[in-house]
C-alpha positions as CSV (number, residue, x, y, z in Angstrom):
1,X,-5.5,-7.6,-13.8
2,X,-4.4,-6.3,-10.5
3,X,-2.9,-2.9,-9.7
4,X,0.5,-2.5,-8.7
5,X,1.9,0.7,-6.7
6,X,3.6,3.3,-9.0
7,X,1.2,2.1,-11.9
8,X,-0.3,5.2,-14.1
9,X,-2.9,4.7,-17.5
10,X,-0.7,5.0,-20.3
11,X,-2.4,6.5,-24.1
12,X,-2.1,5.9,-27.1
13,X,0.3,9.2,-27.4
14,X,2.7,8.1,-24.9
15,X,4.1,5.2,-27.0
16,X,5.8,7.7,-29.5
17,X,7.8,8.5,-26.1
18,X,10.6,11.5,-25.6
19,X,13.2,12.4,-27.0
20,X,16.1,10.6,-25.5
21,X,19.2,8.5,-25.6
22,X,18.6,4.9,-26.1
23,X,17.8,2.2,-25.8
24,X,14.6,2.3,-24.0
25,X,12.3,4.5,-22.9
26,X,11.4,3.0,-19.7
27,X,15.1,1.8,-18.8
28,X,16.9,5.0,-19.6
29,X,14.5,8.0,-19.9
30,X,12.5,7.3,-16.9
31,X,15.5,6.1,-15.0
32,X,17.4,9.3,-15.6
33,X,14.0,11.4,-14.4
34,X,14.2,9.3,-11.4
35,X,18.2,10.0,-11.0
36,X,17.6,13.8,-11.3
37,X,14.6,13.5,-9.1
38,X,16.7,12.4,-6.6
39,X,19.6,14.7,-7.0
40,X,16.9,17.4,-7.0
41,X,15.3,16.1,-3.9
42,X,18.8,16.5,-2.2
43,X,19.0,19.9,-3.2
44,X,22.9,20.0,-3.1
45,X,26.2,18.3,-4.6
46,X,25.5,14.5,-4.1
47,X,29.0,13.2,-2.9
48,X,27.7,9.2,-2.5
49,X,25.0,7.2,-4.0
50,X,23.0,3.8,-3.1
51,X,21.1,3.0,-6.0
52,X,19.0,0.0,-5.5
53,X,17.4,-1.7,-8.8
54,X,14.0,-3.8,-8.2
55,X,12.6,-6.0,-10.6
56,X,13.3,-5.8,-14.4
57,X,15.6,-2.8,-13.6
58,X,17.8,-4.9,-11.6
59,X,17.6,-8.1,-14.3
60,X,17.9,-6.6,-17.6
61,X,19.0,-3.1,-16.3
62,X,22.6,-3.3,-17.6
63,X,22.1,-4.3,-20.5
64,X,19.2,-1.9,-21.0
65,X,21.7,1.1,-19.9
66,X,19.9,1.9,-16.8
67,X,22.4,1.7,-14.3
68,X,24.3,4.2,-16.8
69,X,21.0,6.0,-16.7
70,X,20.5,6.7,-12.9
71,X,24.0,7.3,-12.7
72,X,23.7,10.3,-15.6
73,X,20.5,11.7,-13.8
74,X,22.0,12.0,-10.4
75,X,24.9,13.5,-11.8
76,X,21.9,16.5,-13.6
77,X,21.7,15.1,-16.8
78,X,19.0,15.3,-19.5
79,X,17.3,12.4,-21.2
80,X,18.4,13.5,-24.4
81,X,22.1,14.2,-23.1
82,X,25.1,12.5,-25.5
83,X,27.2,11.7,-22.2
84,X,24.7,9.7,-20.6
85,X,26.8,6.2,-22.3
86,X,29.9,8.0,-20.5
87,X,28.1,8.6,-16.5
88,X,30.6,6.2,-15.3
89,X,33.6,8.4,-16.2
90,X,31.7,11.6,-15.2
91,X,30.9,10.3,-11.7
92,X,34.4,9.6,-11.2
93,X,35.5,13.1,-12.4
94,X,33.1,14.5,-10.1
95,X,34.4,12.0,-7.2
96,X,30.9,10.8,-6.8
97,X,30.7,6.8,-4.9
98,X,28.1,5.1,-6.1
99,X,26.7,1.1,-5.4
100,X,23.9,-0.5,-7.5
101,X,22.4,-3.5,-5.5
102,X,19.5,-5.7,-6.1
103,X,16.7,-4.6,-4.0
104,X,12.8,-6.0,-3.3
105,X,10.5,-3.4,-2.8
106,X,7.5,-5.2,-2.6
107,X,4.0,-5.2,-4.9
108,X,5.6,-2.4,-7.1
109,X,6.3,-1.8,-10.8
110,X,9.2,-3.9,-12.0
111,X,10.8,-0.7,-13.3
112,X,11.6,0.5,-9.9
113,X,14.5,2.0,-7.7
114,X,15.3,3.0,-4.2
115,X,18.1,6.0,-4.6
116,X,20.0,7.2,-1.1
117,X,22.0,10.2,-2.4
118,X,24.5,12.0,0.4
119,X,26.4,15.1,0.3
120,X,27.9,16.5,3.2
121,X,25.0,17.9,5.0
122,X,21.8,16.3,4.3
123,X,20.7,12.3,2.7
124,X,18.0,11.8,1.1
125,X,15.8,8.4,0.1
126,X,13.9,8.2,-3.4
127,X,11.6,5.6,-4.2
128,X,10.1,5.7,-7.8
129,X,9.0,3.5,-10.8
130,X,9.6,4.2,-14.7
131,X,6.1,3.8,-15.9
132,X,6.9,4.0,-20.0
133,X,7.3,7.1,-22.2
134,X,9.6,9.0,-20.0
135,X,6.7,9.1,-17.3
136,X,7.8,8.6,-14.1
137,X,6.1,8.4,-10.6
138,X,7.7,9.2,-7.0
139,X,5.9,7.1,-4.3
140,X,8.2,7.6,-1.3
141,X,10.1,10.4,0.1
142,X,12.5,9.3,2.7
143,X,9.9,7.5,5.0
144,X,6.6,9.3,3.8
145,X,4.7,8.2,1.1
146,X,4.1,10.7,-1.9
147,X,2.4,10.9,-5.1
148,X,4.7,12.7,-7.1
149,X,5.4,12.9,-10.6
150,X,7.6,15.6,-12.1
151,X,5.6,17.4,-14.5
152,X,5.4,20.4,-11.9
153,X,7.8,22.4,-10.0
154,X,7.2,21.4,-6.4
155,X,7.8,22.5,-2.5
156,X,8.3,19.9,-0.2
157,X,8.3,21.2,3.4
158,X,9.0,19.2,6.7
159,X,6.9,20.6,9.3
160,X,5.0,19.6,12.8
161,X,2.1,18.5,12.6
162,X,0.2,21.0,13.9
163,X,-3.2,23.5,12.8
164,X,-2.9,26.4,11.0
165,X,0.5,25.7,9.1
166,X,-0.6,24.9,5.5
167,X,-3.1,27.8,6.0
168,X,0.0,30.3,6.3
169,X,2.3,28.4,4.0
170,X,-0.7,28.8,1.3
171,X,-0.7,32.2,2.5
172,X,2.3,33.2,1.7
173,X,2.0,31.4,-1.7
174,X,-1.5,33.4,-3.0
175,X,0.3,36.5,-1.8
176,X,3.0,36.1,-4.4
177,X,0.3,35.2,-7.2
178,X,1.4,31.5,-7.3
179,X,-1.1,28.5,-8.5
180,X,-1.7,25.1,-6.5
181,X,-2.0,22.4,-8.8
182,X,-2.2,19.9,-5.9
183,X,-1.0,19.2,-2.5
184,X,-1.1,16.6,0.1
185,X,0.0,16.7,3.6
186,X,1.5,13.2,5.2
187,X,2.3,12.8,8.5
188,X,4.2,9.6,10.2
189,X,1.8,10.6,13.3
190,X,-1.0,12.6,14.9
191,X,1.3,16.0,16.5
192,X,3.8,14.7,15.1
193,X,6.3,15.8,12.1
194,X,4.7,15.6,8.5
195,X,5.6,16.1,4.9
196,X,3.6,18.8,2.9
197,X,3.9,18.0,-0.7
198,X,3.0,21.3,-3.2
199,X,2.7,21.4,-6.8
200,X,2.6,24.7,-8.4
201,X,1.8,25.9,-11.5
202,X,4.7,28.4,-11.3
203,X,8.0,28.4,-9.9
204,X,8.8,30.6,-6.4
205,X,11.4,32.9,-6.1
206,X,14.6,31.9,-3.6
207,X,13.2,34.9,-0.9
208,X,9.4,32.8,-1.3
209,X,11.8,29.7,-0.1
210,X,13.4,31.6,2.7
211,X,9.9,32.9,3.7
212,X,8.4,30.1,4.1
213,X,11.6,28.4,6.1
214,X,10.7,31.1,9.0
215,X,7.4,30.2,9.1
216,X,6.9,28.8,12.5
217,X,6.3,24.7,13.1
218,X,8.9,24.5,9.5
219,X,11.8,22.7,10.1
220,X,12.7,22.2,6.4
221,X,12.2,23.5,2.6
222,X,13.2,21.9,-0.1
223,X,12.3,22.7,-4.1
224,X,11.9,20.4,-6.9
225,X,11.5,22.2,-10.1
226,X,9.9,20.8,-13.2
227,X,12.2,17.5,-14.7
228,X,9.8,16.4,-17.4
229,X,9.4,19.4,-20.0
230,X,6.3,18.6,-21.8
């Protein structure tokens, strides 16, 4: 059977699932992981969101909850959160504009989203799949591919392409006693800007952040903290 982007091995534990407000595991819980992904990603108050639903999210999505679903995660709820039914209201009392539209995104899993968030500074593009059991996978980052999955809290830093700046940005992280559990640098070209992606095994302190932002060749920081509590 062929392999599809976004696709992980899935055990026999998985199928008991999380705890979470139904109806489905991989049309609500993973779709609100992939909503507060996103939200996290932006790393501020989202004022607008373009939620595009691929596949079986886009066919049976409504009636699976999952537009309901994103909604509630961009907006910083929890799986197992009561007012996830009532996102719709909540968006409006937090005067966020929001879209869904039926996107193709190619060879992926059918449980799959593209979600542009905006607030009033910054955008930012999420591509991800719901893989089943409130497991989720992040496989683009605005324009840069990733591997990401949410089980660890994780920098993401915009830098130039250039030697010597993951040496001091892991640096800075062994001198504050903090654990890699894996990173990846991407790059869109050779000198030019990249994407370091860093999964640690503990969370940094805001004055780690702002370290690390003066670092020379860094144009951004941005942290994701741990969304799937295991």
């Amino acid at each position: 059977m062929p392999s599809v982007k976004g696709a992980l091995p899935i055990g026999i534990f998985d199928i008991i699932g999380p705890v979470m407000v139904g109806p489905s595991s991989s049309h609500t819980a993973g779709a609100v992981l992939l909503g507060l992904f996103a939200r996290a990603a932006l790393n501020e108050l989202p004022i607008q969101a373009d939620i595009g639903l691929h596949g079986s999210f886009h066919y049976t999505g409504e009636g699976h909850g999952t537009h309901l679903a994103i909604l509630a995660g961009i907006l910083g709820l929890s799986p197992d959160d009561e007012r996830i039914p009532f996102a719709s209201q909540l968006a409006a009392d937090h005067h966020l504009v929001y879209q869904f539209n039926p996107i193709d995104l190619g060879e992926v899993h059918p449980n799959s989203a593209r979600i542009i968030l905006r607030s009033s500074t910054h955008t930012v593009s999420v591509d991800g799949s719901s893989l089943g059991g409130g497991k989720i996978s992040i496989w683009k980052l605005n324009h840069y591919p990733v591997e990401l999955n949410g089980f660890y809290p994780t920098l993401i830093l915009v830098h130039r392409d250039h030697p010597g700046v993951a040496a001091k940005v892991t640096g800075e992280l062994a001198k504050k006693g903090l654990n890699i559990a894996a990173m990846k640098v991407y790059r869109t070209q050779r000198k030019g800007d990249a994407l370091m992606c860093i999964e640690l095994d503990q969370t940094p302190n805001q004055k780690l952040l702002e370290t690390l932002k003066n670092l020379q060749n860094i144009s951004e920081v941005r942290f994701i903290p741990k969304i799937i509590k295991n």
